[in-house]
BALOBA-1460 file (C-alpha; in Angstrom, 3 decimals):
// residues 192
<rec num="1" residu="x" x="-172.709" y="99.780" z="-27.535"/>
<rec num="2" residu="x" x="-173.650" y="103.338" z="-27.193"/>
<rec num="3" residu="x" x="-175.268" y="105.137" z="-30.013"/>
<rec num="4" residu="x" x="-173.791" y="108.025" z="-31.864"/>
<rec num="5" residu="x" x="-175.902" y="110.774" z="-33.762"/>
<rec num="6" residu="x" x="-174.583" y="109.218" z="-36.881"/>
<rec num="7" residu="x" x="-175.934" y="105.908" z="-37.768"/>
<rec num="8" residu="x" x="-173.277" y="104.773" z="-39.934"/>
<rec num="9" residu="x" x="-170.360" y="105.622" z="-37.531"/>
<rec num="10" residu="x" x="-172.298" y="103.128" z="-35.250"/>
<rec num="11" residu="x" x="-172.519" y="100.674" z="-37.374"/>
<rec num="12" residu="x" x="-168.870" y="100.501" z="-38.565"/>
<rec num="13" residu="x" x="-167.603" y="100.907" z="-34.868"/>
<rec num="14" residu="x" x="-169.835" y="97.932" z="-33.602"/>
<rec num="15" residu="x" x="-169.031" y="95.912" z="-36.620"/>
<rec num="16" residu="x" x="-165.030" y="96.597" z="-35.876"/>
<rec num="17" residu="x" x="-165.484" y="95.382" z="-32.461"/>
<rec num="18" residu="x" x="-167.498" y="92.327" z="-33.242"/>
<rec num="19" residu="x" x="-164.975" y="91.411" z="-36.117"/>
<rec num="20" residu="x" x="-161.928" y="92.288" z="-34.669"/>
<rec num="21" residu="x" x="-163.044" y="89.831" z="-31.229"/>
<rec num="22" residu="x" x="-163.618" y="87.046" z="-33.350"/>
<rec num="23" residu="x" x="-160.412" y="87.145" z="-35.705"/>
<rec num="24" residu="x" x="-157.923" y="89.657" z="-33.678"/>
<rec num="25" residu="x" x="-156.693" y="93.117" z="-35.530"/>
<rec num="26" residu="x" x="-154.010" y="91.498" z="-37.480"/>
<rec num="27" residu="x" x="-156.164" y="89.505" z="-39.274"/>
<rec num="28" residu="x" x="-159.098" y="91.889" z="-39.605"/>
<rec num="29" residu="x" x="-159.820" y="93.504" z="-42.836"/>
<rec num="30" residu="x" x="-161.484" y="96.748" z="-42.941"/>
<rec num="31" residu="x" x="-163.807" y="94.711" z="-45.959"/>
<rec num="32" residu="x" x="-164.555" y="92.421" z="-43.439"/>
<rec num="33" residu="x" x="-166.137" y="95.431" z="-40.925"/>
<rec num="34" residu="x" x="-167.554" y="97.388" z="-43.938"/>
<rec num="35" residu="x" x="-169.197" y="94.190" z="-45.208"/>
<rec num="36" residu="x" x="-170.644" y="93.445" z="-41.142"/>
<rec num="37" residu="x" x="-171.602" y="97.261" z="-40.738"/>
<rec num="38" residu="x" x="-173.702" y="96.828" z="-44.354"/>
<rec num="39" residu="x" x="-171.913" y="99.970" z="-45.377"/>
<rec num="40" residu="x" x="-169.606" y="100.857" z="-48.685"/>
<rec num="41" residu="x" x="-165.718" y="100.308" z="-48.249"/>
<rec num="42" residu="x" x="-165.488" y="104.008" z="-48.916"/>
<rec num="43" residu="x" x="-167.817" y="105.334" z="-46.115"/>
<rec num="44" residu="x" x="-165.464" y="103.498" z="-43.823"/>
<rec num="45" residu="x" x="-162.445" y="106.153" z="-44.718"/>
<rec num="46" residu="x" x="-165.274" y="109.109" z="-44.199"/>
<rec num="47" residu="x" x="-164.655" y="108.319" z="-40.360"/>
<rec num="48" residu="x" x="-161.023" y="106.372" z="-39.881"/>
<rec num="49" residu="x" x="-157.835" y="107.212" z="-41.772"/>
<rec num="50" residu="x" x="-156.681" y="103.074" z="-41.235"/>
<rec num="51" residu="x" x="-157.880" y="100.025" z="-39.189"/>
<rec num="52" residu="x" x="-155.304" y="101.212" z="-35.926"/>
<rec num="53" residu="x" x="-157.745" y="103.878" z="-35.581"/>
<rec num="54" residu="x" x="-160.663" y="102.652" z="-35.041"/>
<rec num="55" residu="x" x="-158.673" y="101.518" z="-31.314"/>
<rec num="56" residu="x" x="-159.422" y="104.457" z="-30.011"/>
<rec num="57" residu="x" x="-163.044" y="105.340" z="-31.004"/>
<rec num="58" residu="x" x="-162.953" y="101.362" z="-29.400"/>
<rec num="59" residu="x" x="-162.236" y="102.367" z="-26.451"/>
<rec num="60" residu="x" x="-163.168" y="105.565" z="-26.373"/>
<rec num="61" residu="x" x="-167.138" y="104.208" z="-26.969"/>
<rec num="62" residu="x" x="-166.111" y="100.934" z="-24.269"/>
<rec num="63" residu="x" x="-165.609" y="104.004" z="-21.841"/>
<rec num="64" residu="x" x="-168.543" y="106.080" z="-22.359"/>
<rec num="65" residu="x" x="-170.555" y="102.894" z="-21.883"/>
<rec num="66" residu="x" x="-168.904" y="102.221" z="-18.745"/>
<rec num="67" residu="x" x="-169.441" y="106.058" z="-17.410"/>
<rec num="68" residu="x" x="-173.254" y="105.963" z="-18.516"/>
<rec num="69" residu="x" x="-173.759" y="102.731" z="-16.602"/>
<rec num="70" residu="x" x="-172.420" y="103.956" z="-13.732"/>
<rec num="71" residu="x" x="-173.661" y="107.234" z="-13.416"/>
<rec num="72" residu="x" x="-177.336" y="105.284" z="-14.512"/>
<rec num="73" residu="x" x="-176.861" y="102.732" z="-11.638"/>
<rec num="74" residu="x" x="-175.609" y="105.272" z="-9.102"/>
<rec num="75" residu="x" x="-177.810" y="108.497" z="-9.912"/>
<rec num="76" residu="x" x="-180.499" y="107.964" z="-6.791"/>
<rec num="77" residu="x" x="-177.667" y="107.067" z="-4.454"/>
<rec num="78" residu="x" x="-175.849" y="109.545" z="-2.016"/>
<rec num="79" residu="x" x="-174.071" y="107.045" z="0.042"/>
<rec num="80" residu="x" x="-170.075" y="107.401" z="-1.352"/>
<rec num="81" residu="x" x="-169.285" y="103.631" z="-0.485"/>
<rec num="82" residu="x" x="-172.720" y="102.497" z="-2.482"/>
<rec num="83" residu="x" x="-171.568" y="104.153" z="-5.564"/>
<rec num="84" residu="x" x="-168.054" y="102.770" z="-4.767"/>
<rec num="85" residu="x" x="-169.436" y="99.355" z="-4.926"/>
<rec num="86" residu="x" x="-171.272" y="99.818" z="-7.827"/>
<rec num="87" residu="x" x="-168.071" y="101.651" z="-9.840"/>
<rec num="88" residu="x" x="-166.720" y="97.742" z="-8.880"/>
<rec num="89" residu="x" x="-169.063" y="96.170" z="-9.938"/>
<rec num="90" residu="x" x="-170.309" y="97.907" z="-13.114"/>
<rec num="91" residu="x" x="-166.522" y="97.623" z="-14.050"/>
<rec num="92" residu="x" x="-166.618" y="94.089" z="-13.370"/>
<rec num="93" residu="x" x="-169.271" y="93.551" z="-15.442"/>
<rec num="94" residu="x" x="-168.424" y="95.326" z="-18.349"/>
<rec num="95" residu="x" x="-164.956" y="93.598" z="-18.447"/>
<rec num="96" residu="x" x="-166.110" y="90.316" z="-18.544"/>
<rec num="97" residu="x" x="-168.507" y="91.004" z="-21.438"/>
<rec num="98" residu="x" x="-165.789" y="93.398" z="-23.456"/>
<rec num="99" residu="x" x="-162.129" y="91.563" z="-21.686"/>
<rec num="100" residu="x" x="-161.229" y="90.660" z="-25.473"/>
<rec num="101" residu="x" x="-162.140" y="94.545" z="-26.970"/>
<rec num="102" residu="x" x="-159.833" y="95.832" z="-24.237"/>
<rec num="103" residu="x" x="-156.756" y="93.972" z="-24.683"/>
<rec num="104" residu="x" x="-157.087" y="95.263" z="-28.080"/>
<rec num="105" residu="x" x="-157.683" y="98.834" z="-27.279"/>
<rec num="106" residu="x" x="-155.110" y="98.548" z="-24.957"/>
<rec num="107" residu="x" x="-152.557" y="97.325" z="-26.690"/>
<rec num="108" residu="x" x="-153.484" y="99.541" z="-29.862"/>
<rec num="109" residu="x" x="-153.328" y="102.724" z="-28.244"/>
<rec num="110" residu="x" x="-149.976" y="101.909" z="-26.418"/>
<rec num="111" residu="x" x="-148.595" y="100.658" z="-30.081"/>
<rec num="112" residu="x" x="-150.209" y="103.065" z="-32.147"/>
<rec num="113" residu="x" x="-151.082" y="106.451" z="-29.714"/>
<rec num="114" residu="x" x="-149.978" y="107.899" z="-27.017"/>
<rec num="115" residu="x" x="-150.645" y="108.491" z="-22.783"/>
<rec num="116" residu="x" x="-152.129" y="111.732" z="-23.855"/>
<rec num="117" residu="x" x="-155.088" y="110.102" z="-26.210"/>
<rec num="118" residu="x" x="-155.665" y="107.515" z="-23.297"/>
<rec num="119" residu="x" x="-155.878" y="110.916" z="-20.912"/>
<rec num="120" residu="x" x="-157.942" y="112.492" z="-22.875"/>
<rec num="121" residu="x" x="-160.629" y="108.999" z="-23.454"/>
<rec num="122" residu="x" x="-160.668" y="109.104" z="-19.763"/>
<rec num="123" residu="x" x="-161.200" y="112.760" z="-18.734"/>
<rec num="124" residu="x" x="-164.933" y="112.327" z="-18.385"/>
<rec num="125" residu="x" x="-164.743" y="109.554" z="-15.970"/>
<rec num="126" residu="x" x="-162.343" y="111.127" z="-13.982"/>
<rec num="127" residu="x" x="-164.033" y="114.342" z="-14.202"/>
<rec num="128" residu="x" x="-167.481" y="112.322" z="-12.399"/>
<rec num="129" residu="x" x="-165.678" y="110.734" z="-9.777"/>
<rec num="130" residu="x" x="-163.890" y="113.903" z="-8.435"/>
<rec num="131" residu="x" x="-166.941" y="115.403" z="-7.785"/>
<rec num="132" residu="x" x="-168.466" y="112.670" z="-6.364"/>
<rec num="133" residu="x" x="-164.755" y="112.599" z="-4.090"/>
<rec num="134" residu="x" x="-165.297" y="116.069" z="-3.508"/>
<rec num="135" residu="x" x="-169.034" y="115.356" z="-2.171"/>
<rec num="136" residu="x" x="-168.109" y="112.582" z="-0.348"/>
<rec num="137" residu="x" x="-165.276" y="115.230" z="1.425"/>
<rec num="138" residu="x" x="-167.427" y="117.587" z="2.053"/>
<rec num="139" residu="x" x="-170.234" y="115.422" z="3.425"/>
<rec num="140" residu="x" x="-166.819" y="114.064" z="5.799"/>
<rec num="141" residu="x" x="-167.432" y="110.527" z="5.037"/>
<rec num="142" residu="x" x="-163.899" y="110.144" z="3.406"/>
<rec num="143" residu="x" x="-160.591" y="111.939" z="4.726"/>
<rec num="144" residu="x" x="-160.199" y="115.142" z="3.313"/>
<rec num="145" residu="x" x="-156.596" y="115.639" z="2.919"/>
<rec num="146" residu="x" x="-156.184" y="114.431" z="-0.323"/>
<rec num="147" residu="x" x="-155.485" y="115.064" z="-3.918"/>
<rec num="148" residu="x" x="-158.930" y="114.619" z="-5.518"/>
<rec num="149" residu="x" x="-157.758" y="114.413" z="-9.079"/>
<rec num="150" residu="x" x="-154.960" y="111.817" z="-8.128"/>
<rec num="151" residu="x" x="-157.122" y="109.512" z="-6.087"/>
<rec num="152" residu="x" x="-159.998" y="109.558" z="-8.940"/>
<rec num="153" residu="x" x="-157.307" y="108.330" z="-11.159"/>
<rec num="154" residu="x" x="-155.784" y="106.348" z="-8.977"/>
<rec num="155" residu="x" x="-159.467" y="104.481" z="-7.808"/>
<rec num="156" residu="x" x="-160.503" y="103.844" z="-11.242"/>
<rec num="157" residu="x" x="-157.023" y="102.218" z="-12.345"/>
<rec num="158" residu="x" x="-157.174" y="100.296" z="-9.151"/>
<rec num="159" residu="x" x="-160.854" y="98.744" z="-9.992"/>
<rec num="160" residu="x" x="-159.766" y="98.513" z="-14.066"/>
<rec num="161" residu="x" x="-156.836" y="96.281" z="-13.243"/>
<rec num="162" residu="x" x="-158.800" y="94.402" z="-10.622"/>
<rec num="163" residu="x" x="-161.257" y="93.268" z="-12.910"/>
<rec num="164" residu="x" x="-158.478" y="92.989" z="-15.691"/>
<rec num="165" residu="x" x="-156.302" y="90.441" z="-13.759"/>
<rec num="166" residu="x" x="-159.706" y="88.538" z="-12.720"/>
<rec num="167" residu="x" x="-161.126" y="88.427" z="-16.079"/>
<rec num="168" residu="x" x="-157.956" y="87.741" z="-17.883"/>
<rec num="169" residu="x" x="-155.452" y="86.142" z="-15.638"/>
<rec num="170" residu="x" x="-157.239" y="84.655" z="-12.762"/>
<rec num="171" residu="x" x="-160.701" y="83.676" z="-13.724"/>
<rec num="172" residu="x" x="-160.398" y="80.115" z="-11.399"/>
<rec num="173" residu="x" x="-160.528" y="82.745" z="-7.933"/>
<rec num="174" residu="x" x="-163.454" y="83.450" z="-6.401"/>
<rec num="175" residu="x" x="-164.922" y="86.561" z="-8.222"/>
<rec num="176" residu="x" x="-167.315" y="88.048" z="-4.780"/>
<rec num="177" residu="x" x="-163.774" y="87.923" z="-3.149"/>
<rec num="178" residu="x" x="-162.147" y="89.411" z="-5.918"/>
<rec num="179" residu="x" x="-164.451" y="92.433" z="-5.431"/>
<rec num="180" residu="x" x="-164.643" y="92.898" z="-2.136"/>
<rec num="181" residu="x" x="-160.952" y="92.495" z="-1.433"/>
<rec num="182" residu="x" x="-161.024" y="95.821" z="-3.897"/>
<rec num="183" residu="x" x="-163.620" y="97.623" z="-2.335"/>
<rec num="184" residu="x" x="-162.112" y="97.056" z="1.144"/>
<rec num="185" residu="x" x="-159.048" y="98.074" z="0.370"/>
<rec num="186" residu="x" x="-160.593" y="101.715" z="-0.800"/>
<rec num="187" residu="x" x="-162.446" y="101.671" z="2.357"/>
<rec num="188" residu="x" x="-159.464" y="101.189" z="4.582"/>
<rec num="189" residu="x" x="-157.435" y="103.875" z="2.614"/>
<rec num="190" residu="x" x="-160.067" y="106.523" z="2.290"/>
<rec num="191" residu="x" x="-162.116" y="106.216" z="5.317"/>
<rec num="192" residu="x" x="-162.345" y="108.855" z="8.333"/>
């Protein structure tokens, strides 16, 4: 997981995550993160009111780890459909190693917060992949009458619930067809 400036917030996040994957949320305690994170019970409340909200500093830190791998994989390439393919298959990757996390962070923040805290988690990933729309626009590789904002939203839902379904409802298909079927389906709709 990524690193914070505070040490201790690390800890207890990356302790929440490993706990809560092995038991589920219900039957997490927050002595059972405190006593993973080596930190006192109290330090815990320093940084979360309860247990339901540590979901979204969950998946707030799941998505910051997801933008950094991207933008760390894609930073020497200019081609739009090379950093396409690796948005699909960083997010691939990521939700096969964190598929349990997000079921929790998704269905904590739709139980417990609302469309406007999952905005919010998000606006730095959508912010990066508008401008690399708006490059790829300008460079007239992609069609350029469209709504940048609502197409960077709507490609990184599209590759989320790709890998989602594959990862949690459809493991048995073939995965290299999974992705591609993804990837040339934003080809087809974005392409001059």
């Amino acid at each position: 997981m990524r690193v914070k400036s505070d040490g201790k917030y690390n800890k207890i996040l990356q302790a929440a995550i490993e706990v809560i994957s092995e038991k589920g949320l219900d039957q997490t305690s927050i002595t059972d993160i405190v006593k993973r994170a080596g930190v006192a019970q109290g330090t815990f409340y320093l940084y979360f009111p309860s247990k339901k909200d540590l979901i979204p500093a969950i998946a707030e830190d799941l998505l910051s780890l997801t933008l950094e791998k991207i933008k760390s994989e894609t930073k020497l390439k200019s081609d739009f459909w090379d950093i396409i393919q690796t948005l699909i298959d960083e997010t691939f990757e990521l939700t096969k190693s964190y598929k349990d996390v997000i079921i929790l962070c998704y269905s904590g923040l739709a139980i417990v917060h609302s469309m406007e805290k999952w905005e919010t988690i998000y606006t730095p990933y959508y912010d990066w992949l508008e401008e690399v729309l708006q490059s790829a626009i300008s460079k007239g590789t992609i069609i350029g009458d469209i709504d940048v904002k609502w197409t960077a939203r709507l490609i990184i839902n599209l590759i989320e619930n790709a890998a989602e379904r594959f990862y949690i409802a459809e493991e048995d298909k073939d995965l290299t067809a999974y992705k591609q079927s993804a990837f040339s389906f934003l080809q087809r709709s974005l392409s001059r």
